[in-house]
N, C-alpha and C positions, 0 to 999 in steps of 0.2 A: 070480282077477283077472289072474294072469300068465299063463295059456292062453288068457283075451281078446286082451292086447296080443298075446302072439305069433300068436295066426290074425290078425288084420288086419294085421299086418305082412308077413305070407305073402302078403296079397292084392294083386295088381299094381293094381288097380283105386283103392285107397284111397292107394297107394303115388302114385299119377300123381295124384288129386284134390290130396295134401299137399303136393308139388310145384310145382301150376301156384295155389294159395293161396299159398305163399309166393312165389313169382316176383312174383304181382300187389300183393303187399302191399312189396314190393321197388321195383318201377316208380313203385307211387305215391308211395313215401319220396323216391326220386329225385325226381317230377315236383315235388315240394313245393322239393328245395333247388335247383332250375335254375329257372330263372324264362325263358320263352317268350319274353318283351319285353310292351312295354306294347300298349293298344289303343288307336287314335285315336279321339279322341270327335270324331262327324262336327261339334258346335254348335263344339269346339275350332278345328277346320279351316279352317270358316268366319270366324275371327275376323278374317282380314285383307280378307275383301271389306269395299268402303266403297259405301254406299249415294248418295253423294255424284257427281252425275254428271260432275266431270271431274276423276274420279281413276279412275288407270288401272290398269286389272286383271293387276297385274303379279305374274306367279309365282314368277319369279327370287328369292323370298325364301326359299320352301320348300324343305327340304333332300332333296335323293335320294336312295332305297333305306335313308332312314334310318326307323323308326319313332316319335320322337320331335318331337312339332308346335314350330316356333318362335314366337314371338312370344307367347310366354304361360308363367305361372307354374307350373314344374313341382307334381306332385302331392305326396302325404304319406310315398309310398315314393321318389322321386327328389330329389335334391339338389334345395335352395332357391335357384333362381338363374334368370336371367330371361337369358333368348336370343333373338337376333333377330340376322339377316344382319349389317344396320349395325352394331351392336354392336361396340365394339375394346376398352371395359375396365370395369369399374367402383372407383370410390373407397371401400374401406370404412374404417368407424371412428367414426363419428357414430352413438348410441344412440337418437334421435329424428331427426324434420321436419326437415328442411335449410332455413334461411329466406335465405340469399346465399353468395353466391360471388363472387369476383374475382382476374383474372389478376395478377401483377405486372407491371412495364411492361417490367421485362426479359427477360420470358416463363418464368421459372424457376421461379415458387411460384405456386402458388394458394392461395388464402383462404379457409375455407368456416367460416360457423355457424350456428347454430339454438337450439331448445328442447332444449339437448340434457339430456340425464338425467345426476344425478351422478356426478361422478367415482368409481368403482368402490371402495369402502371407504371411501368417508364423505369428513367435510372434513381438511384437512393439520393438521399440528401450526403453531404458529406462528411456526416459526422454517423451514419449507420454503417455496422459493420460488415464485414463482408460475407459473413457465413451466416444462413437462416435456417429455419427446419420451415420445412415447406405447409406446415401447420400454421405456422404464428404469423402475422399479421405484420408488415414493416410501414414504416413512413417513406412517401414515394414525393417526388418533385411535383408539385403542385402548381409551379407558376410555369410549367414548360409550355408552352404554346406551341402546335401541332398546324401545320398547313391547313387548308381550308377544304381538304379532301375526307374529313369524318374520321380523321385518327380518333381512337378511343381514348377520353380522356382519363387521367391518373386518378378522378374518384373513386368514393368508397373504395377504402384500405379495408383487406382482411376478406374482401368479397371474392367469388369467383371471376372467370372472363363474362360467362352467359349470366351470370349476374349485374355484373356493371354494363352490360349491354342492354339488358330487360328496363334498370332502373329508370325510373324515371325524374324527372330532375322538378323538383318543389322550391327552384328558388322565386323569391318575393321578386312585386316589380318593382322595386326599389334596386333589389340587388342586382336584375336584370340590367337596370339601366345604367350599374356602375360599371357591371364588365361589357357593357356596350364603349361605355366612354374611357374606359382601359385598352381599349380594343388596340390604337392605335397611340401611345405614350408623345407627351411632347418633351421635343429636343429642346434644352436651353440653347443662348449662342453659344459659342464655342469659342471663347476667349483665349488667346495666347496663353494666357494664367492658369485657364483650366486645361490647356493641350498639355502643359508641363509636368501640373499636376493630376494627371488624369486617373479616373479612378478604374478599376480593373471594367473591363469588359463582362455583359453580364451574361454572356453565354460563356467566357472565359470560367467564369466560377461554376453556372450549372456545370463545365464538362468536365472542373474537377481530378483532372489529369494534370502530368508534368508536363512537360514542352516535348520531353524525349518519346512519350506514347503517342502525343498528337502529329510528329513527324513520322512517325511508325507507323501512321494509321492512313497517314495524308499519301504514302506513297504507292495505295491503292488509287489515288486520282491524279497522277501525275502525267500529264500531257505524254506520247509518244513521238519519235520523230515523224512518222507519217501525219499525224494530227496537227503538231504544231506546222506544215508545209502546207496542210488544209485550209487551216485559220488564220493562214498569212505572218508566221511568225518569221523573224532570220533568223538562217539556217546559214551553218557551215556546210558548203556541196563539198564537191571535187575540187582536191587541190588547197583547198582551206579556202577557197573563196567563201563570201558570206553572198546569199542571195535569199530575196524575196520571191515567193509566190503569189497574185494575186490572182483570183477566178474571176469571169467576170457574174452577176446573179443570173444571168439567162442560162448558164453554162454550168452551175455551181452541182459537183454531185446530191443526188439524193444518197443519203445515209441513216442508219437506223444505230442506233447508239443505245447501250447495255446500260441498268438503270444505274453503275458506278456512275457512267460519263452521262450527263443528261445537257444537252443543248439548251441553250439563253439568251431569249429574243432582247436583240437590240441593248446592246453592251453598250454601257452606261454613258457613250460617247458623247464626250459635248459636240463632236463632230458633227455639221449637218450633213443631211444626205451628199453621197457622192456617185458621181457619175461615171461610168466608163468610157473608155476612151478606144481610141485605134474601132472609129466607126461605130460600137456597139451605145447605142441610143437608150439602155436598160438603166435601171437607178442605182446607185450604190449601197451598200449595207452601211451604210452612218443611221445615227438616230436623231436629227436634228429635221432633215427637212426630206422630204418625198418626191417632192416635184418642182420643178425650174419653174420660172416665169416663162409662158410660150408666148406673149401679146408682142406685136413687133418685131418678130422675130424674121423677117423678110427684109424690112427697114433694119435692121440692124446687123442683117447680113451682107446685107447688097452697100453698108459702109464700109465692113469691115474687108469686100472685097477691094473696095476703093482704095483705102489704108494701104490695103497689100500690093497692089499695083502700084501707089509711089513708092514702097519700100522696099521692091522688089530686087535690089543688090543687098539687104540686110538681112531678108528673111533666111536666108540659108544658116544664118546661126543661131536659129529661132527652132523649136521644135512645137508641136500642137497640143494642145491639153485643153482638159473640159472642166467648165467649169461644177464646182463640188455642190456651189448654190443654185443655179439656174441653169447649170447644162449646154452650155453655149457655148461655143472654142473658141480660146483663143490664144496667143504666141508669146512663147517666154523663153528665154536664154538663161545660164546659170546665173546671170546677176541681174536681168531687167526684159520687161514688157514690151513686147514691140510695140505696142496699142496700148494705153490705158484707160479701158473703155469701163464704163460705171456699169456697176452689177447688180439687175432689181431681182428680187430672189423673195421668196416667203421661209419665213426661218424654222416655222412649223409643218408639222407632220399631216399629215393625210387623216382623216379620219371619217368613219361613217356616222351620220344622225338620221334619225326615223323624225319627216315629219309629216303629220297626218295621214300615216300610216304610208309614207313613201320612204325608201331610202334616198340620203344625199351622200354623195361627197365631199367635202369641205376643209379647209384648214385651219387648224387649231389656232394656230394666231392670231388669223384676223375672221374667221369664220367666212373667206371666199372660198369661192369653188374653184373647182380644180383645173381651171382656161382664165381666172382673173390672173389681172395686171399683180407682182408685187406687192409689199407691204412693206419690206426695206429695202435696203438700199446698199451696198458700200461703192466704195473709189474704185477697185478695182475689182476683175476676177483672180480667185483661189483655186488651187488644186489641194489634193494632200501627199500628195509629193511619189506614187507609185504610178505607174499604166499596168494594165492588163495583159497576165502572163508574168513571164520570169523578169525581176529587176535586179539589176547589179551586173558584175559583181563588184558589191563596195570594198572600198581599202580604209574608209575609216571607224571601223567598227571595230570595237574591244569583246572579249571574253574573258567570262570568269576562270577563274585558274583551282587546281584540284587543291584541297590544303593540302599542306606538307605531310604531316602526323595527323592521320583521324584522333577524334577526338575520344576518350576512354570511353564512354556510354555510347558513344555512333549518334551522336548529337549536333546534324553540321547548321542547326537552324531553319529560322521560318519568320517569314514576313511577310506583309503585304504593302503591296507599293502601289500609288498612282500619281500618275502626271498631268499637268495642265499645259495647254499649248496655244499655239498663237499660227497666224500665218505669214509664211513670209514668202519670197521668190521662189524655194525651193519646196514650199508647201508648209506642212506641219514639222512647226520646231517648238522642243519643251521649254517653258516657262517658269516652270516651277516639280519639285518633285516631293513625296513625302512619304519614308516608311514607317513601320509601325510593326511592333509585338505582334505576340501572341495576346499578352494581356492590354493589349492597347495602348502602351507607352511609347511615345514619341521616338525613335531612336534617330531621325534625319529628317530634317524639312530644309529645304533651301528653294531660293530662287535662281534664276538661270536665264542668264543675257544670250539671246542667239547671238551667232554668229553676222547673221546679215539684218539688214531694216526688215523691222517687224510693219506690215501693210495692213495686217488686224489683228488688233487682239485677242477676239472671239470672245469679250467680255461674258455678253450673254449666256454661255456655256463654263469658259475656265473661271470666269469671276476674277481673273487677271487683268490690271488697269497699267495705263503706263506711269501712275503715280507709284504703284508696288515697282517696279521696275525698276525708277529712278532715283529711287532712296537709296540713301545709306546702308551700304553693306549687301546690295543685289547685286554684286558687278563679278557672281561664280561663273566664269565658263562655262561649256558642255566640260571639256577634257578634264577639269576640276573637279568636278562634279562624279564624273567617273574615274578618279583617283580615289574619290572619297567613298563611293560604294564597293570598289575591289576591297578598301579596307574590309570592311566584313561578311560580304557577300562571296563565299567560293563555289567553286561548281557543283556543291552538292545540296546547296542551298537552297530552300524550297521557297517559291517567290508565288506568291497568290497575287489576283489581278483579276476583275474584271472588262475582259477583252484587252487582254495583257499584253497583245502584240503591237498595236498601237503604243503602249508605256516602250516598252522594250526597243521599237523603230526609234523613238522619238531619244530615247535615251542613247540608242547607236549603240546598244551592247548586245552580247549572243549570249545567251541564257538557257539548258536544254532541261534544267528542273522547275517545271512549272506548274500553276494549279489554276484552271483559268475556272471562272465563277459560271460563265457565259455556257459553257462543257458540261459541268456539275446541276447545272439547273435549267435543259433542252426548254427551247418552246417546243411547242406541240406540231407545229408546221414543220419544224428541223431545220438547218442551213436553207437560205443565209437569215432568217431570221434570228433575233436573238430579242431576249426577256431584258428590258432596263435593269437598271441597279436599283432605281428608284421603285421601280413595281415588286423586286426580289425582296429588297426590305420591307415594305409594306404588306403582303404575304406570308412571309416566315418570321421576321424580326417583329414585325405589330408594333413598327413604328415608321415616321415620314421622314426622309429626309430631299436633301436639295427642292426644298420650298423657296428659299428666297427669290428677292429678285436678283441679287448679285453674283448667278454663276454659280458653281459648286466650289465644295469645299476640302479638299486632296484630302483631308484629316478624316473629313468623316467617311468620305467615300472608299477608304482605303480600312478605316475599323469594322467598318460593312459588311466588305470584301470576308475579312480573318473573321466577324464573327458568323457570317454565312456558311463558313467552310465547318466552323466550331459547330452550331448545330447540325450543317450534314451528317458530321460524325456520330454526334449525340443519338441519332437516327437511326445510321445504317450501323453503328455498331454500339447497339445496350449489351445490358450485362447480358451473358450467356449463362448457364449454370454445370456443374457436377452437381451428381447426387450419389448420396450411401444409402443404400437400405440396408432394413434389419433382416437378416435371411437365416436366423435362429433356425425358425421352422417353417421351410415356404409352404406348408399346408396349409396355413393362417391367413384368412382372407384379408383380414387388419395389419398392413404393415409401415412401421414409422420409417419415414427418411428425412433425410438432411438436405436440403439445398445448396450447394455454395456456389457462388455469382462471383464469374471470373470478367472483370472488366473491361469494358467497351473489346473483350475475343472471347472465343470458344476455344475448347478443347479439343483434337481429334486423338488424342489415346491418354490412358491414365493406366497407373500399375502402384498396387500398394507394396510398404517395406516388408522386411519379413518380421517386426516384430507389433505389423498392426498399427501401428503408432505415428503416421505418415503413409502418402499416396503424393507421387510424382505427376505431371501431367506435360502434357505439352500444346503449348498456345499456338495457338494457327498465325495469326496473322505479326506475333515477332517470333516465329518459328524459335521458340526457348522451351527447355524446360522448367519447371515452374516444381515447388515444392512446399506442400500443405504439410502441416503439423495437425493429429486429431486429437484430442481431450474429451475427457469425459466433464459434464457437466454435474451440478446436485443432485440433479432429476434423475441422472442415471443415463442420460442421453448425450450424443456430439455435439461438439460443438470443432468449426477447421477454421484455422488462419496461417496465413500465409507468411512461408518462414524464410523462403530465396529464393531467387532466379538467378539462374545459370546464364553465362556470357552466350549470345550466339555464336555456335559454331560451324553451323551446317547453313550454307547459299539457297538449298533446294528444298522441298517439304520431307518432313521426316517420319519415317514408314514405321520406325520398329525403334523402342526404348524397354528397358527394366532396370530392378533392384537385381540385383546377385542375391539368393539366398545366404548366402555370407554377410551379407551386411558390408561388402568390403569397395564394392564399385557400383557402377551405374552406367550404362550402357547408350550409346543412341545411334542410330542407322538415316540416312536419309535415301531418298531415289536414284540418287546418284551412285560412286560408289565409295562414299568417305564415310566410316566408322570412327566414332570416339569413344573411349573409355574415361569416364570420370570416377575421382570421388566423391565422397560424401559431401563436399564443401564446396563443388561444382570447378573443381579444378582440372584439367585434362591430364590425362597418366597416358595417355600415346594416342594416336590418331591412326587407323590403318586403312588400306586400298581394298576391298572386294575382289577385285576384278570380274566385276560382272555386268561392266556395262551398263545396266541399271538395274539397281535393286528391287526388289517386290516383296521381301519378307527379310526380315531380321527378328530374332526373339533368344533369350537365356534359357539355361537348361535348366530344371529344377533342380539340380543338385548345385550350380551357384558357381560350377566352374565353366562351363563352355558358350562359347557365342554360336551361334549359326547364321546365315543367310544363304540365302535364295537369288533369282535374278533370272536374266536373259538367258545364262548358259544350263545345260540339261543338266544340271547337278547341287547339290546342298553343299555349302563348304564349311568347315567347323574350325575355330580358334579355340585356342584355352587361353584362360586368362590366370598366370601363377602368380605368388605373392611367396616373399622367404619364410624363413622362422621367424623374424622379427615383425613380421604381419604388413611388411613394407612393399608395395608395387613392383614384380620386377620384370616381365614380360607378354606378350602376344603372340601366341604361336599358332601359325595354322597346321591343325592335325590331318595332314593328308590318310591316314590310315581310317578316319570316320568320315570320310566325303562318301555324300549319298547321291548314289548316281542310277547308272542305269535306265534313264530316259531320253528320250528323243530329241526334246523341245524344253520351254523352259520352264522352271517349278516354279508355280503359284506360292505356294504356304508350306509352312515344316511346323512338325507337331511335336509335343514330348509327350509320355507316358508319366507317372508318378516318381518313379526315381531314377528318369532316365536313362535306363536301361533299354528302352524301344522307343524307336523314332521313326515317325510316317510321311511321306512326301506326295503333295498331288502336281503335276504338271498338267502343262498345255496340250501335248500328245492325247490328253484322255485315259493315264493311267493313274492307279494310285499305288505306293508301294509302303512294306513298312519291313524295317529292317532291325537288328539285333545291335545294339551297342554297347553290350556290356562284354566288350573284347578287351584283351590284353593290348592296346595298341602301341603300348610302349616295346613292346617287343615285335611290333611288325605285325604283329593281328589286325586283320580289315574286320568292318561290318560288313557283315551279309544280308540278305535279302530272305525276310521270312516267307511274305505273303505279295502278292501283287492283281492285281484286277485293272477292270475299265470301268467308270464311268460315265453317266450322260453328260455330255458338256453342253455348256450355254455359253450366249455372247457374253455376258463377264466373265471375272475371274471367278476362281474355286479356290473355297476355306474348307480348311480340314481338321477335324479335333480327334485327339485319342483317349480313348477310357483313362482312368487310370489303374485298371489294370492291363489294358489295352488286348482287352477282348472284341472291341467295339471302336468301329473306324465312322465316324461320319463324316461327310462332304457335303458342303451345300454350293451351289449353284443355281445363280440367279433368287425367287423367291422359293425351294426345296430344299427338302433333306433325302439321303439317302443314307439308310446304316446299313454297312458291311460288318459280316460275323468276319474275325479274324482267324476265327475256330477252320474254320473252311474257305475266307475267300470271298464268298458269294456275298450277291445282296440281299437283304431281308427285308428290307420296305421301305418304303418311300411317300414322305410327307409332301404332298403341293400346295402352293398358292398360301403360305402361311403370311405374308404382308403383300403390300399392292403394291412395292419396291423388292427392293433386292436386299437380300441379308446383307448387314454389315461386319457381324460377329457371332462367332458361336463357339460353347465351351462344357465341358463338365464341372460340375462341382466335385468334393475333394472324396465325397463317396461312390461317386461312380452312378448311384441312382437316376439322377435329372442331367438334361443335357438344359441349356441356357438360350437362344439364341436372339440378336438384337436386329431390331429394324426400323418399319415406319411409328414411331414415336412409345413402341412398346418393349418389354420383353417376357418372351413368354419361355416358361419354364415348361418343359416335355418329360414325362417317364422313359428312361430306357429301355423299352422293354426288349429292346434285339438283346440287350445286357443279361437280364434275365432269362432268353432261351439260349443266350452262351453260355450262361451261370450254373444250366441242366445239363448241354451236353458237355464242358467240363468237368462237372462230377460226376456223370456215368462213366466217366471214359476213367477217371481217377480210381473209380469202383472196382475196374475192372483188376486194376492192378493189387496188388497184396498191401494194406492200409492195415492198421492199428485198430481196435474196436473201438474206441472214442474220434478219431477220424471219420471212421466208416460212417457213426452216429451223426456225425458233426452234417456229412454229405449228405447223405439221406436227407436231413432237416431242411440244408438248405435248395435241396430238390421241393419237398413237397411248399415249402414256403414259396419260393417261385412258381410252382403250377398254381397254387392260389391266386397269385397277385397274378397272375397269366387269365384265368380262367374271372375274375372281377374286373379285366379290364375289356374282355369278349363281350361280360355282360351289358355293354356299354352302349 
């Protein structure tokens, strides 16, 4: 082998072939770590032509001798950032949609917020404050516990998000195995002693809210009437009847449910499985048992035919029912059995085991299979007291009544309630009921004598015995019982529940504000499946409960229930934020801002005072205005806290709010067409009608006197808002002499000018117009129409901003811009694909320089430059005319200044 290797090493030939293999296997390792530069995709190149015939095919955008296209989103191997000539900066720090913006009046801050995503590590503890700079570090809830789907936990404070995602976790195995054995907390028992004195709930304190935000928040989850007819609640139909709906599961729709309402396998029911009836052989959605006993089922029908043949003058007052345990029919009248035939049943649920790599079927209780004999037993067969399809219409069912006097904050409460029950001739009757706080204090426990002989108590399940029954002081009616709940329970009351309709049957009341657990927490299969109670706190709560063997516990099951719903909230709504930036000099790549974290809501518009000193906003989800106070800190930096909230006054979302440059009112618009005028102190000074059908723009004039809005009708309609000598509220007048009309269809957005003197309107038709308001209209002078054009339209609406000298009209639609010279009319160029959504805002600043616009999680700051070639033919045309020789100077200057920043932006 070694006189091989040495002849071919002798050989020059093989010597040169090893050579020029290695060389090329050399080149192409280089050619892999040098990267050539990118390739232009020709469809990229083209992006800035516009099909639009008078916009001009201008190529000064494109950069020279560079390989890199502008105006468009780099790819997956280049930096995520979006480039364009005009471009001078962008604002980051917002984690979602930007939905407003606004300058301050002293030009120093800006305002910006949206849907933004939470604050990075969850919600604050309750003694941090509420305004942060987005620099500094806070302390975040540590002990929240997160589903078991990879929420990002609240570690490392002060870190980024791709930070605490990177990090890696160095805890000891010691510590490993104590949040193992935390994982799941133990319940003490739950003594009468400690029901009374119960200590707050501990999701109640993480969520650190009043009772009046959690009812605010909860009525994003509140059952509908088609839902609760779904789920089998009573319903008042036609006529005020009260009727039941039951499906049977073979029949039950498929639905797809939006992540507020999420579906809940197997609601917490002590109920064992039930059956359907009127033929249908399918199981019931109960969570106790799955399947009947089928052994003997021949033998024990061919008696039952027997039975029925002696009784066959009686059975006509007998109707058919199945049973809920074993699925077996058999005959019952409103007060007795025709047969009382003994019921063998297995009380547990179906379940699958792998063994030696086969799957079984089996029951939980006694581990047979799914064709064994029984494992218990009772006296007789049960139902739970509905058939299949429409039940009723009942006449003994109560309804909650509206209170008399809402209450001042709109605070009509919140509980959670559960029942235990038993069976009797008529099926499921309550036994017991218990509600409970917000914080978990007992507010009503009783027990409850049915009406007829209890035949079982369903210990197993309700933990109800006939000793609790026969004691001293259990002998409350149903109708008592529901005397004592109308006491504080009225129809606007929000009554939590896991698979509440059950509580609700069993209690014979009509209840249409509800928050069922089962809805909020879908299984993954969807109807009729539902998630236990027991498996929902074991999951989200990280703790066990109804372990014993004596049945459940109404107290615990029902704190469950309220703190289930407590951390939903926690979840679906953390803090949202505003931010101010510092906008001294947006040419500064380094800019400080402020943070402020508006509680479990967001903001969708925000406007600062005119003396800086305060910025109003408006809370989405209790549709109020809200009112920050700003200070300066030592450092020289902001610091906001929150000084009032305004009464709601608006039903619908609200479109358009400001300050009055006066300082004297406060405005707010919703989509409907109801206008309020407040003062400073959030008091109402008049309420006025639009009449526009629905609103789409409302906004103040800079000079702090007039309202405007927009809407359905093809016109802008303008109020004044007067105040006397005494500086005292005295009127709302619509000034028909400044209505901006002259379109087809109806106006999108209304713009002001700097001292509102010119005002521009875009509508639906596809025009845009801009008209003259500095008319005598007190004497009958209209605005007129200076300039007017078309636009490209898109499926959304169109926003429109005006210079403030209002030389410069922009419109955006969809994700573009398009600026119109007002000099002429025409359009001058058109910016596309600036986010991968649609703008939501766009504005100038107070020099006219930079136009602003907001969208997907940024904002990017643009040159004007259509501003600059109106700024040249302006002054040539000014030149023309007979000017003063320090004027004349004055133009001149700012000609050749602008052909510079023109000709540096070319270079680009």
């Amino acid at each position: 082998m070694d006189g091989v290797l040495e002849s071919l090493l002798k050989n020059p030939t093989v010597i040169t072939g090893l050579f020029v293999g290695v060389s090329v296997l050399i080149l192409v390792y280089i050619a892999k770590l040098v990267r050539t530069g990118d390739v232009i995709d020709p469809k990229i190149a083209k992006n800035e032509k516009s099909s639009h015939p008078d916009r001009k095919k201008d190529s000064s955008h494109v950069k020279s001798k560079k390989k890199v296209v502008d105006n468009r989103w780099a790819g997956r191997n280049e930096k995520q950032t979006y480039t364009h000539p005009w471009l001078l900066t962008s604002l980051k720090g917002h984690t979602s949609s930007i939905l407003d913006m606004n300058f301050s009046s002293n030009g120093k801050y800006l305002t910006s917020c949206g849907d933004e995503d939470p604050d990075p590590g969850g919600l604050r503890e309750p003694e941090s404050s509420s305004s942060s700079s987005s620099s500094s570090s806070s302390e975040y809830n540590k002990e929240d516990s997160g589903p078991p789907s990879g929420e990002a936990s609240p570690q490392g404070k002060g870190l980024s998000r791709r930070q605490r995602k990177n990090r890696k976790r160095e805890d000891s195995p010691s510590e490993k195995k104590k949040q193992r054995s935390r994982r799941f907390e133990p319940v003490p028992p739950l003594t009468k002693k400690r029901v009374m004195a119960v200590v707050p709930l501990k999701q109640c304190l993480k969520f650190n809210a009043s009772e009046r935000v959690f009812v605010g928040l909860l009525n994003n989850y509140v059952l509908t009437y088609e839902e609760m007819i779904l789920l089998g609640y009573p319903v008042e139909a036609s006529h005020g009847k009260v009727e039941i709906q039951k499906c049977p599961q073979n029949r039950f729709p498929s639905i797809h449910i939006t992540p507020r309402h999420k579906f809940d396998v197997n609601a917490r029911e002590f109920v064992p499985k039930q059956g359907w009836i009127s033929g249908d052989s399918g199981r019931g959605s109960g969570s106790s048992s799955d399947s009947g006993d089928t052994c003997d089922s021949e033998e024990s029908s061919s008696s039952s035919e027997r039975e029925y043949v002696l009784n066959k003058d009686k059975v006509e007052n007998f109707v058919k029912r199945m049973c809920s345990r074993c699925s077996k029919f058999f005959f019952v009248s409103e007060n007795e059995y025709l047969i009382q035939e003994r019921c063998i049943y297995h009380w547990g649920r179906i379940r699958s085991t792998f063994t030696d790599g086969e799957e079984r079927l089996e029951y939980s209780c006694c581990n047979g299979k799914t064709n064994s004999r029984g494992c218990s037993y009772s006296r007789v067969h049960v139902w739970d007291g509905l058939t299949s399809g429409i039940n009723g219409p009942f006449h003994d069912y109560v309804r909650t009544r509206p209170r008399k006097t809402p209450p001042a904050d709109g605070n009509y409460g919140v509980y959670a309630i559960d029942c235990e029950m038993c069976y009797t001739v008529r099926g499921l009757e309550c036994t017991k009921v218990t509600v409970v706080g917000m914080d978990g204090r007992l507010v009503y426990d009783s027990f409850v004598k049915p009406d007829r002989e209890i035949l079982d108590y369903n210990t197993r399940f309700s933990g109800i015995s006939q000793k609790d029954l026969s004691r001293k002081g259990a002998t409350k009616t149903l109708r008592e019982v529901q005397n004592d709940l109308m006491g504080f329970i009225n129809a606007n009351t929000i009554l939590i529940g896991h698979g509440l309709e059950n509580d609700l049957r069993a209690l014979k009341i009509v209840h249409n504000t509800v928050v069922d657990t089962t809805f909020c927490y879908p299984h993954y299969n969807g109807l009729p499946y539902k998630r236990s109670l027991r498996s929902l706190t074991a999951t989200y709560l990280k703790r066990e409960i109804q372990c014993g063997s004596n049945g459940h516990n109404s107290y615990e099951d029902a704190s469950a229930c309220m703190e289930l719903m407590l951390w939903r909230l926690r979840k679906d709504f953390k803090n949202r934020a505003v931010f101010i930036w510092d906008t001294k000099d947006l040419t500064q790549k380094d800019r400080r801002s402020l943070r402020i974290n508006i509680e479990f809501d967001y903001a969708t518009m925000v406007k600062w005072s005119p003396d800086s000193k305060a910025f109003i906003i408006n809370r989405y989800n209790e549709n109020a205005l809200e009112v920050y106070k700003v200070e300066k800190k030592k450092d020289g930096w902001l610091q906001a806290t929150k000084a009032l909230t305004f009464p709601k006054a608006h039903e619908t979302d609200i479109i358009g709010m400001g300050i009055a440059s006066s300082g004297k009112f406060i405005m707010s618009c919703s989509n409907k067409t109801d206008m309020v005028i407040w003062n400073l102190k959030g008091q109402k000074l008049a309420q006025i009608d639009t009449y526009l059908m629905n609103t789409t723009c409302a906004k103040l004039s800079p000079c702090g006197r007039f309202v405007v809005a927009s809407g359905f009708t093809p016109e802008a309609r303008v109020w004044e808002v007067t105040f006397n000598k005494e500086g005292a509220f005295q009127d709302v007048k619509q000034v028909k002499e400044l209505t901006l009309g002259g379109h087809s269809s109806g106006v999108y957005d209304v713009t002001f000018d700097v001292d509102s003197s010119h005002m521009a309107t875009v509508s639906k038709d596809g025009t845009w117009k801009l008209f003259d308001t500095k008319v005598s209209y007190k004497l009958g002078e209209d605005a007129r129409i200076i300039r007017s054009g078309k636009y490209e339209q898109a499926s959304s609406n169109a926003l429109i901003a005006l210079s403030p000298d209002a030389q410069v009209i922009v419109i955006a639609t969809f994700n573009s811009l398009a600026f119109y010279s007002t000099f002429n009319g025409k359009l001058d160029y058109v910016i596309e694909n600036i986010y991968t959504g649609p703008i939501t805002c766009i504005l100038f600043d107070s020099t006219g320089k930079y136009l602003l616009t907001a969208g997907d999680k940024q904002i990017r700051v643009f040159h004007n430059v259509t501003g600059y070639r109106c700024s040249i033919e302006t002054a040539r045309e000014k030149l023309k005319e007979s000017q003063t020789s320090a004027t004349k100077e004055r133009l001149q200057k700012l000609i050749v200044d602008s052909q510079a920043f023109l000709e540096l932006i070319e270079k680009k």
